[in-house]
Structure formats: C-alpha cells, structure tokens
NUDOVEX-340898 format. One line per 4 residues: for each residue x, y, z of N, C-alpha, C. Coordinates in steps of 0.02 Angstrom, whole numbers, plus 50000, padded with zeros to 5 digits. Example, Ala and Ser with C-alpha at 12.3 -4.5 7.8 and 13.67 -1.06 7.14 Angstrom:
<pts>
50660:49716:50390:50615:49775:50390:50660:49835:50390 | 50642:49888:50354:50684:49947:50357:50645:50002:50394 $
</pts>
This chain:
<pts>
50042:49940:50000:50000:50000:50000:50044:50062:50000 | 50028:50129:49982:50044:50193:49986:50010:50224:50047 | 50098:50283:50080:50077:50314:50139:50024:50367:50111 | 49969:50390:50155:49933:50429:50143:49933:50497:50119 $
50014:50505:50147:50021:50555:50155:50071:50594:50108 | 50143:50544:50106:50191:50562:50038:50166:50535:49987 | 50156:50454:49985:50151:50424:49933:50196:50362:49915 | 50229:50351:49983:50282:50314:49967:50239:50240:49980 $
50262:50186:49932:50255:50134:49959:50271:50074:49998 | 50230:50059:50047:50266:50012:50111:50223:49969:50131 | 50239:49934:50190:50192:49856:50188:50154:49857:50207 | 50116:49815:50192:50052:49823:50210:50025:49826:50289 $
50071:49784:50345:50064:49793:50397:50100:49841:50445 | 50122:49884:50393:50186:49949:50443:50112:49996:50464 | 50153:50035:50528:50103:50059:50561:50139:50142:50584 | 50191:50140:50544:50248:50195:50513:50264:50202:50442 $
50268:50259:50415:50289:50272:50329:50371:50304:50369 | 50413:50239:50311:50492:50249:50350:50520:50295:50296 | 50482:50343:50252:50500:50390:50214:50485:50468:50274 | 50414:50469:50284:50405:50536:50315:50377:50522:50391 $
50367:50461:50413:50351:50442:50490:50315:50466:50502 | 50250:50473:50468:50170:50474:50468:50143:50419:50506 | 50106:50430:50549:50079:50379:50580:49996:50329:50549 | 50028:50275:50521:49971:50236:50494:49906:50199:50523 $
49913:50199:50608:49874:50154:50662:49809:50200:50655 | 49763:50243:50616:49708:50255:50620:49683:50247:50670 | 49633:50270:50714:49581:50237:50762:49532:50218:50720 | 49506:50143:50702:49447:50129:50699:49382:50125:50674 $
49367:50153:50768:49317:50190:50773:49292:50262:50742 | 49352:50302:50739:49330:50362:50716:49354:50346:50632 | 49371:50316:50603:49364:50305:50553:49301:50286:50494 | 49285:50247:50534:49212:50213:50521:49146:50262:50516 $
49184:50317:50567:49115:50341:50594:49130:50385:50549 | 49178:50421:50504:49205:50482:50456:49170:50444:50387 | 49210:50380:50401:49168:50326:50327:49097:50354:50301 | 49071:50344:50369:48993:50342:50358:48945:50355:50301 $
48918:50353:50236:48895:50409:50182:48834:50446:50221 | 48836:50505:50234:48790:50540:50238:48782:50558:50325 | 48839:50544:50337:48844:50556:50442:48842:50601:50432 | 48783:50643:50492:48770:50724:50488:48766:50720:50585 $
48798:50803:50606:48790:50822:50667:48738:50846:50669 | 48700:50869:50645:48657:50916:50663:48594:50895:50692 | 48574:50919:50730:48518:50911:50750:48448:50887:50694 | 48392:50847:50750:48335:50829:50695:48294:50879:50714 $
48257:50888:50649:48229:50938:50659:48147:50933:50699 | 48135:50995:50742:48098:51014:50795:48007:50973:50765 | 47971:50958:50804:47907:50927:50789:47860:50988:50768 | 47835:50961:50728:47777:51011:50690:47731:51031:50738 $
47701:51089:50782:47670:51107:50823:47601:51075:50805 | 47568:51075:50863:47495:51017:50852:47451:51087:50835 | 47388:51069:50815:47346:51131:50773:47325:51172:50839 | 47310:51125:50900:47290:51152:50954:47345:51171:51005 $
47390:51216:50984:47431:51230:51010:47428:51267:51089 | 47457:51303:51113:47424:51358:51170:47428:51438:51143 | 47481:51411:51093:47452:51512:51060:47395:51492:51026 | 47393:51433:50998:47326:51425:50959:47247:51451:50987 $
47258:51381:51053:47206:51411:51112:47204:51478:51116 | 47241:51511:51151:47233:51559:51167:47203:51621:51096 | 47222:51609:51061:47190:51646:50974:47124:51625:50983 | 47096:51572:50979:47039:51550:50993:46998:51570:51042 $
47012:51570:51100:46968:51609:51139:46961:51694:51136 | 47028:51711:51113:47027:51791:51118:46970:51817:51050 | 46973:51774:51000:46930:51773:50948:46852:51765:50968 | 46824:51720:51019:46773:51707:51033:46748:51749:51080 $
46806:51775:51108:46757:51836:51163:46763:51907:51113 | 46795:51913:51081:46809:51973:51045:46710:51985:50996 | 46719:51912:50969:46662:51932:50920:46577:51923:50954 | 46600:51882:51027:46553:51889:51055:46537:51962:51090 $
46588:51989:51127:46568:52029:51154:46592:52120:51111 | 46627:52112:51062:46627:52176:51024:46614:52155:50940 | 46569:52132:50926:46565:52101:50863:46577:52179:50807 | 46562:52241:50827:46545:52294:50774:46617:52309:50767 $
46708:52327:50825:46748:52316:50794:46792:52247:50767 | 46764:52219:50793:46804:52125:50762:46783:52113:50703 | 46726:52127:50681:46723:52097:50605:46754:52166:50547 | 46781:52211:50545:46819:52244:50527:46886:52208:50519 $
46900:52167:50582:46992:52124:50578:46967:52079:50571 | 46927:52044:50547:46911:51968:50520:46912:51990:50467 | 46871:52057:50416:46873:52050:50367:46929:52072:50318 | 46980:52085:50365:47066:52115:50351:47106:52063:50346 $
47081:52005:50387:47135:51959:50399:47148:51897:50389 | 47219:51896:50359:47251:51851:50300:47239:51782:50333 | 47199:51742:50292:47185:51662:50313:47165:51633:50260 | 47149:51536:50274:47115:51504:50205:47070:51480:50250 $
47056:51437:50212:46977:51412:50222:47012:51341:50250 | 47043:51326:50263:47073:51265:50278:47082:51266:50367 | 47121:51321:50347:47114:51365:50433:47059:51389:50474 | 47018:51417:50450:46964:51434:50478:46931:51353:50497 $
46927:51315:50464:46899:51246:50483:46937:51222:50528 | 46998:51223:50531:47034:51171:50567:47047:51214:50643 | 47059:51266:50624:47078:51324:50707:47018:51361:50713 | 46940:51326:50708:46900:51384:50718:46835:51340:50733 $
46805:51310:50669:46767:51253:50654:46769:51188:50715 | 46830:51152:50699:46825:51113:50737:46851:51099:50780 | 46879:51141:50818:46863:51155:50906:46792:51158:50948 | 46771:51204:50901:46709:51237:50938:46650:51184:50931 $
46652:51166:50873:46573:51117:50851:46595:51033:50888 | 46670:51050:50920:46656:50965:50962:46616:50999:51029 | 46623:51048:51062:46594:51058:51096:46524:51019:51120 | 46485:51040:51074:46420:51022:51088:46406:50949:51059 $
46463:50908:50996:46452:50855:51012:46482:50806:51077 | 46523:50818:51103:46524:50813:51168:46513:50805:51232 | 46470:50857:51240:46424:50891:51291:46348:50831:51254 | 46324:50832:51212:46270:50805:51182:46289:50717:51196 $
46349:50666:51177:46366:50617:51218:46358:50630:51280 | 46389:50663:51329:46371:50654:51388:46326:50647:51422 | 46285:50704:51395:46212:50722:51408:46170:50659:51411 | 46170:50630:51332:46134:50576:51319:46135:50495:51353 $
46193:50488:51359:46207:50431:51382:46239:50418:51469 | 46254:50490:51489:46267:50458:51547:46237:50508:51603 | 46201:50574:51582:46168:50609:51626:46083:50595:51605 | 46079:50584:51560:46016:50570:51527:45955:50615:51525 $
45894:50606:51491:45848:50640:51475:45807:50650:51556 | 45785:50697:51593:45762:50695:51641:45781:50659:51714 | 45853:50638:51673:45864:50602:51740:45869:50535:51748 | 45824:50511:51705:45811:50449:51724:45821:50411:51643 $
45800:50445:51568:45822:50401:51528:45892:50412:51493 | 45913:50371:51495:45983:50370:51447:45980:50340:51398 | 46032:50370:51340:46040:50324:51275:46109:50282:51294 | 46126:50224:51253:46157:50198:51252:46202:50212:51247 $
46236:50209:51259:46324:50243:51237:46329:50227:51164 | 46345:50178:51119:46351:50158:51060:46310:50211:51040 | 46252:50210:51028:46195:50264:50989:46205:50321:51005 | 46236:50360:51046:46259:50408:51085:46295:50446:51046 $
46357:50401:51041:46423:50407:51006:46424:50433:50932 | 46397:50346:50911:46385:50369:50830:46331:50425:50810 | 46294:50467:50857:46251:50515:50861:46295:50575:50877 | 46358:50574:50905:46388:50646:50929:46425:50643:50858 $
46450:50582:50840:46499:50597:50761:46476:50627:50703 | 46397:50603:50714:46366:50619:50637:46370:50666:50642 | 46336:50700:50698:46307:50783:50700:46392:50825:50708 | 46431:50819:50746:46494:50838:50723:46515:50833:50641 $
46505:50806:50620:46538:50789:50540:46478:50833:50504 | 46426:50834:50528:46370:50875:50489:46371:50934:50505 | 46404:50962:50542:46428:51035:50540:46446:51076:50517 | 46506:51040:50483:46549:51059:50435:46499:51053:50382 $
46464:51017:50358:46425:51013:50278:46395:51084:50294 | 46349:51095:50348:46310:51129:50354:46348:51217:50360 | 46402:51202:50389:46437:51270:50380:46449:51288:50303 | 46486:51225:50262:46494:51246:50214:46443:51260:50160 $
46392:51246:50156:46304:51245:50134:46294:51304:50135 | 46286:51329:50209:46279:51415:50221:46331:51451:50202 | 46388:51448:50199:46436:51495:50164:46424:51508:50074 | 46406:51431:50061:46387:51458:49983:46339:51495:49973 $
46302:51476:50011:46211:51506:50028:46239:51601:50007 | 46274:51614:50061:46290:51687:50076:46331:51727:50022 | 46373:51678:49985:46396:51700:49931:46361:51702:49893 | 46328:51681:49842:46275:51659:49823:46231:51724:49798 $
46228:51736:49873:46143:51785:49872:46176:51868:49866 | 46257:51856:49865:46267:51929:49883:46259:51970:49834 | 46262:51949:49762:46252:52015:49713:46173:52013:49723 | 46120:51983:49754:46053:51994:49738:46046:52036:49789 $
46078:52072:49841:46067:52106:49884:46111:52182:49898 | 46169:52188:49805:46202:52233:49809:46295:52213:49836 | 46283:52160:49869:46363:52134:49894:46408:52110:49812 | 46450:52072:49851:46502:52061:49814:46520:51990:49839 $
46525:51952:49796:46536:51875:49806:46618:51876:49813 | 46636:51837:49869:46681:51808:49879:46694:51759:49946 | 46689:51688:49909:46684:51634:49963:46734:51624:50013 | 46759:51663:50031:46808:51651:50087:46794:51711:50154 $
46747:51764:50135:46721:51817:50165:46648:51777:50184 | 46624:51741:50133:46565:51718:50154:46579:51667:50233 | 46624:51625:50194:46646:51556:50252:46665:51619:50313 | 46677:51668:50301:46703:51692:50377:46636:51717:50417 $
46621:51750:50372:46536:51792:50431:46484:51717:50438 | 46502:51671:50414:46458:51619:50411:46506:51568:50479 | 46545:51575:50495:46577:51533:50515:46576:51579:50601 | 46586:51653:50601:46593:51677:50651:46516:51692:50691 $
46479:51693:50646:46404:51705:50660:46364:51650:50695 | 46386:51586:50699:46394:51518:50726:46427:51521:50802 | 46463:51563:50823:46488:51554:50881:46451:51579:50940 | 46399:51595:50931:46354:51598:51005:46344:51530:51016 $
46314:51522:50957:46282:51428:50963:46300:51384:50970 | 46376:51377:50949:46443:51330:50976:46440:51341:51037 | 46451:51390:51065:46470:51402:51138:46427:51376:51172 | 46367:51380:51158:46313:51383:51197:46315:51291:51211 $
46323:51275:51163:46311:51198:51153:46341:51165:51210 | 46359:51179:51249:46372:51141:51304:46332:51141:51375 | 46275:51184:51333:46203:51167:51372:46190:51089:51341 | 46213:51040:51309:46176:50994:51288:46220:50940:51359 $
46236:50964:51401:46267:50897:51448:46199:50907:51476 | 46157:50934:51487:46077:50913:51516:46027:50915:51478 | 46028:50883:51417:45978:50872:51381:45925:50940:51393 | 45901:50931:51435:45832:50960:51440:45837:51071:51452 $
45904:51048:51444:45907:51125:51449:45935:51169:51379 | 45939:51109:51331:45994:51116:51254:45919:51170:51214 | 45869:51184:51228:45829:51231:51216:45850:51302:51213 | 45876:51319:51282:45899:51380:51273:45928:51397:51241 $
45986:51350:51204:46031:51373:51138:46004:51402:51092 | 45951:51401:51072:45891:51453:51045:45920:51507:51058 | 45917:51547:51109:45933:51589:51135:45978:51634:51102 | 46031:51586:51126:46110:51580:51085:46114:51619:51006 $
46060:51569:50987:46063:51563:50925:46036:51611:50896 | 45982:51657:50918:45961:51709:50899:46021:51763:50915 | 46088:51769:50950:46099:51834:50943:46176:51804:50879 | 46153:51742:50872:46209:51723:50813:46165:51782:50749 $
46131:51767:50744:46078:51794:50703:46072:51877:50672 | 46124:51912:50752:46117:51972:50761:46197:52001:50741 | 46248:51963:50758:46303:51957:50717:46318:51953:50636 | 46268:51902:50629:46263:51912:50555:46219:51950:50502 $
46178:51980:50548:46154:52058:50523:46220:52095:50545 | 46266:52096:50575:46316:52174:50580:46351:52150:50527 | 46369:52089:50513:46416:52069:50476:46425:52070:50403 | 46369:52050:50400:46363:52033:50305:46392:52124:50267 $
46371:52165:50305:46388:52227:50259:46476:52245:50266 | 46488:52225:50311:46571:52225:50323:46606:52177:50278 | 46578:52100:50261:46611:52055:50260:46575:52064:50175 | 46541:52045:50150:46513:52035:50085:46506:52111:50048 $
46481:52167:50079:46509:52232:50054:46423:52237:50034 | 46354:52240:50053:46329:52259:50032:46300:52301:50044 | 46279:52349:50046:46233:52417:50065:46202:52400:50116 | 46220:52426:50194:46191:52393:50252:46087:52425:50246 $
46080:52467:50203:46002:52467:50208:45995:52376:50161 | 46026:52362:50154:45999:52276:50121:46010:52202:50166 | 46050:52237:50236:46061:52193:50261:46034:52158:50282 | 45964:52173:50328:45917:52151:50376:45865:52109:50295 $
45856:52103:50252:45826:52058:50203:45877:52014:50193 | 45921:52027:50181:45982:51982:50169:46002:51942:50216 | 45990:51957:50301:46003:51941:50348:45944:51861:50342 | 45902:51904:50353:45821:51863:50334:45819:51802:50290 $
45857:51816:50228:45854:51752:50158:45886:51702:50196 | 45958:51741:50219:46012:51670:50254:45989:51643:50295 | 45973:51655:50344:45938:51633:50400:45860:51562:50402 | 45829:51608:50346:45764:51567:50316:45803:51500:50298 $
45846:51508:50262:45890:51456:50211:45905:51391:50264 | 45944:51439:50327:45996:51402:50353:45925:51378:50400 | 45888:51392:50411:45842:51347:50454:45814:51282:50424 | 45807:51288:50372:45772:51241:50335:45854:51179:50328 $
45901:51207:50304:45957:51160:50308:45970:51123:50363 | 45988:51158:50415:45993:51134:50491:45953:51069:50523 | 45881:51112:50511:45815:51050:50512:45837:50980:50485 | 45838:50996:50429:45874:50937:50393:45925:50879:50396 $
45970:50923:50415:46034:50887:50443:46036:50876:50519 | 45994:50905:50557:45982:50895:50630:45919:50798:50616 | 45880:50833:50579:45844:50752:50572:45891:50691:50536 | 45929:50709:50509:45970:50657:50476:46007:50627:50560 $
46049:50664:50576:46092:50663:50652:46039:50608:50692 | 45998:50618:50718:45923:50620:50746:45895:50543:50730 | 45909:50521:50672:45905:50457:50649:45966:50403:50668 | 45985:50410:50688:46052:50358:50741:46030:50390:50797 $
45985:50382:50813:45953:50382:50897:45901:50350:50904 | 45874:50310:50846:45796:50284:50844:45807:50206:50877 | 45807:50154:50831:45787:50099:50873:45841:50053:50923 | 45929:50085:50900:45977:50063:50929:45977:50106:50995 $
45939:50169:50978:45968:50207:51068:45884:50171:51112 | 45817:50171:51071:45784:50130:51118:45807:50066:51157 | 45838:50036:51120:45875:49958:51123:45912:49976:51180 | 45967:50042:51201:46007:50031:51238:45992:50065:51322 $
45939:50097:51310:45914:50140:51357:45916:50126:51415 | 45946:50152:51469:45947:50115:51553:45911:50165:51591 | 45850:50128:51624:45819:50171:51675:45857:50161:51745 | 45849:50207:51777:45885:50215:51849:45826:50186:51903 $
</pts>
C-alpha cells in the first residue's frame, strides 16, 4: 500500500511510513464513523406544532370573546385578515362544534333525558359523530348560501368572506352547546342562537360589502335558508338515535 500522506510505498502491515514517519494506526472507530455516507451532526429537526397549540388556544378564545362581546369592531379584523379556508375549519370550526358534540354524548348517555332516561352509549356516540361531521356540511352549505345571494342584495361575492361571517356568526351557538350535557336545557341554545343571528346582520355589510340598508333582508334570506338546512341535517343526526338508542336505554 501507499503512505497517505507522501506516497511512498510500504507494507502492508507497517504502522509507520519509514519515508516521512506518518503515523498509519488510524483509530477505527473514528474512522468508520468519518466513513459513514451521509453522517450528519446536526440536529433533527423540531416537531411540527399540534393545530391546538396554546398560542393557538389562546387565538381562539381571544377570537370568541372578541366577536362575542365587540362584534361591530372584530368583524372589521376578520374581514382584514390574511387566512384560508382550511384554517378557519381546522383552528376555528372544529374546536368549537366538538363542543356540543360532546356535551350532547354526555348528556345523552350518561346524565340522561330527565334524569332517568339514557341512550346507550354506542347510539350516543355514533350520534355525537354524525352531528359533528354534519357541521361542517352545514357550515359549508351556508357559506355558499351567503355567497350566492350577495350580488342579489348589492354585495360582492367572495367565498372566503362568506365562510368567515358564516363561520363567526355560529359562535354563540357553539358556545352555547354545552348546554347539551343536560339534555333538557339544550333549548335555550335558541337563545344563543338568535343573537348568532344578530352578528350576522352586523356582519354581512362589512364582510360581503353590501349596502347595510339591504342587510336586515339579506340577513332574513340566510337565515330562512339556514333553518330549513339545519332542520334537515339535525333530522338526519336524529336518525342514529331511533331503534339502537331505544334498544340501549337504562332506566335508573
């Protein structure tokens, strides 16, 4: 073999080059580990933050009291502010709408109707998923709805303004939904739901741009719309509670 270093050649087991007395005894270990193809120091890189982060949280609630309790300047910075529709679903949507499926399992199956009837857990369950998963249809239903109707009322169509006043106008009623851990009190969300109602009269002229003397008809079409949808998809939900939650029902 040749020393590494001059070039001279010597035996294969010298552990000295007797030209320039380079030392041939390598370590090894650190050899192997230099060998390596593709040995890197550096660090791996950091974990992708979860969607529900704590700045996340915390965005989330500051958002929910903001539009609850100052809705006339917040929808001005909702309708300023840079997002997709991907986001709004994932950091907005579905946080809030497990809520009340949630609260609506509990309610059903282990605090029960009056006290005394419960649904089954199984029927319960597959009853909190549907209506969770039908949320989202139903959000996105009403956002087209709102786009939709906006040049007939003077606005300006654009579905990502719609998904927002449609999506933020929903948050009394999310919130509220955790009246459903006692069944018998998930009525008042009504309540709720009427001042969702009142948000999206301030909103639509901020968010869709239409002449606020058109709002309160405009307010009116969506609303008509979204009742009749809701109904709908609330009776679909409503149907995984029929003969499997009779079947499972435990009186106390």
């Amino acid at each position: 073999m040749n020393c590494p270093k001059c070039g001279t050649t010597i035996a294969d087991d010298a552990t000295f080059c007797g030209n320039c007395g380079a030392n041939l005894a390598a370590d090894p270990a650190s050899s192997a580990q230099s060998a390596k193809p593709g040995a890197s120091t550096s660090q791996a890189p950091s974990a992708t933050p979860t969607p529900l982060s704590s700045e996340a949280v915390s965005r989330l609630i500051e958002r929910v009291k903001a539009i609850l309790l100052t809705p006339a300047t917040e929808w001005p910075v909702i309708e300023r502010e840079a997002t997709t529709a991907a986001d709004i679903y994932k950091g907005y949507v579905a946080p809030l709408a497990a809520i009340g499926a949630v609260a609506s399992f509990i309610g059903l199956s282990l605090i029960g109707i009056g006290g005394f009837f419960r649904v089954g857990v199984g029927a319960a369950l597959v009853h909190a998923i549907v209506a969770y998963l039908l949320t989202f249809v139903v959000v996105f239903v009403v956002a087209w709805l709102v786009d939709t109707l906006a040049p007939t009322f003077g606005g300006q169509r654009d579905s990502l303004r719609a998904l927002k006043v449609t999506v933020y106008s929903y948050t009394p009623a999310w919130v509220a939904a955790v009246l459903n851990l006692v069944p018998a009190l998930a009525i008042l969300g009504l309540i709720a739901a009427l001042y969702g109602l009142y948000l999206l009269y301030l909103g639509l002229p901020v968010l869709m741009h239409n002449p606020s003397e058109k709002s309160l008809p405009y307010t009116v079409v969506v609303v008509l719309c979204a009742i009749v949808i809701g109904a709908v998809f609330a009776a679909l939900s409503t149907c995984f509670l029929g003969a499997p939650a009779m079947m499972g029902a435990a009186h106390v």
